[in-house]
N, C-alpha and C positions, 0 to 999 in steps of 0.2 A: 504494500500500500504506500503511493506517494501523494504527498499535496503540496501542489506546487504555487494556488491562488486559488480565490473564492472563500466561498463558505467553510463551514468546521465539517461539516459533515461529510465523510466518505464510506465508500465500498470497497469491501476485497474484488478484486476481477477474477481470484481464486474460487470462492465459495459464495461469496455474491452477500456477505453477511454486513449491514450499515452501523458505522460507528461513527458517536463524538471525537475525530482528531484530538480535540485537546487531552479529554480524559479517558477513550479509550470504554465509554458506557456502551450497551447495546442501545438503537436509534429506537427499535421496536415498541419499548414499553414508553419512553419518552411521547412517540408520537400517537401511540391507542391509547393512553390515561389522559395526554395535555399537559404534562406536567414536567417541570423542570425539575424536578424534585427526583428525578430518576439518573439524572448526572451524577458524578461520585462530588461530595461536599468540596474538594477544593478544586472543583472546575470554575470557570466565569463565568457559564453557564446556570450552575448551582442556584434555586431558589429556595433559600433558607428561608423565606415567610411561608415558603407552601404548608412547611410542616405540621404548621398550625393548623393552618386552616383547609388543609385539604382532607377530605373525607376519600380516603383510601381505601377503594372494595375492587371485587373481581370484575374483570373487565372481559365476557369471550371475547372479544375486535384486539383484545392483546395474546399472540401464539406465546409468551415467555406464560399469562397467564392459564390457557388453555392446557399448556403441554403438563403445566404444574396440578391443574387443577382444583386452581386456588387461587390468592392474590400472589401476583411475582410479586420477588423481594427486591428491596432497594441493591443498586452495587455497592459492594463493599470500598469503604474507606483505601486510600493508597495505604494508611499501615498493614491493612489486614490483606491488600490486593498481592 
């Protein structure tokens, strides 16, 4: 994967999988929730208000949710990454 200009967001041309360049989240659950809050916390992307106030439930229109069976989890932290 390279990024040469544009947007943060890219694709593998390998497996065709969409990620955050900056922090390396998957694109999936970002874009079926709405919510930034699926970036890992020290991206600049990262929205630290959502956590309050976003009401986190399963979503089927997100495949990280479906394939779980449940609510997908947040990405883990760069410590825990």
């Amino acid at each position: 994967m390279l990024k040469e200009s544009g947007c943060d967001n890219v694709q593998c041309e390998s497996c065709g999988v969409k990620l955050c360049f900056v922090c390396t989240a998957f694109r999936e659950p970002i874009i079926s929730h709405g919510s930034n809050i699926y970036h890992r916390t020290a991206c600049k992307y990262y929205d630290q208000w959502s956590m309050k106030n976003l009401n986190r439930k399963y979503n089927s229109e997100c495949a990280a949710c479906a394939k779980k069976g449940s609510l997908c989890e947040l990405p883990a932290t760069w410590e825990e990454y």
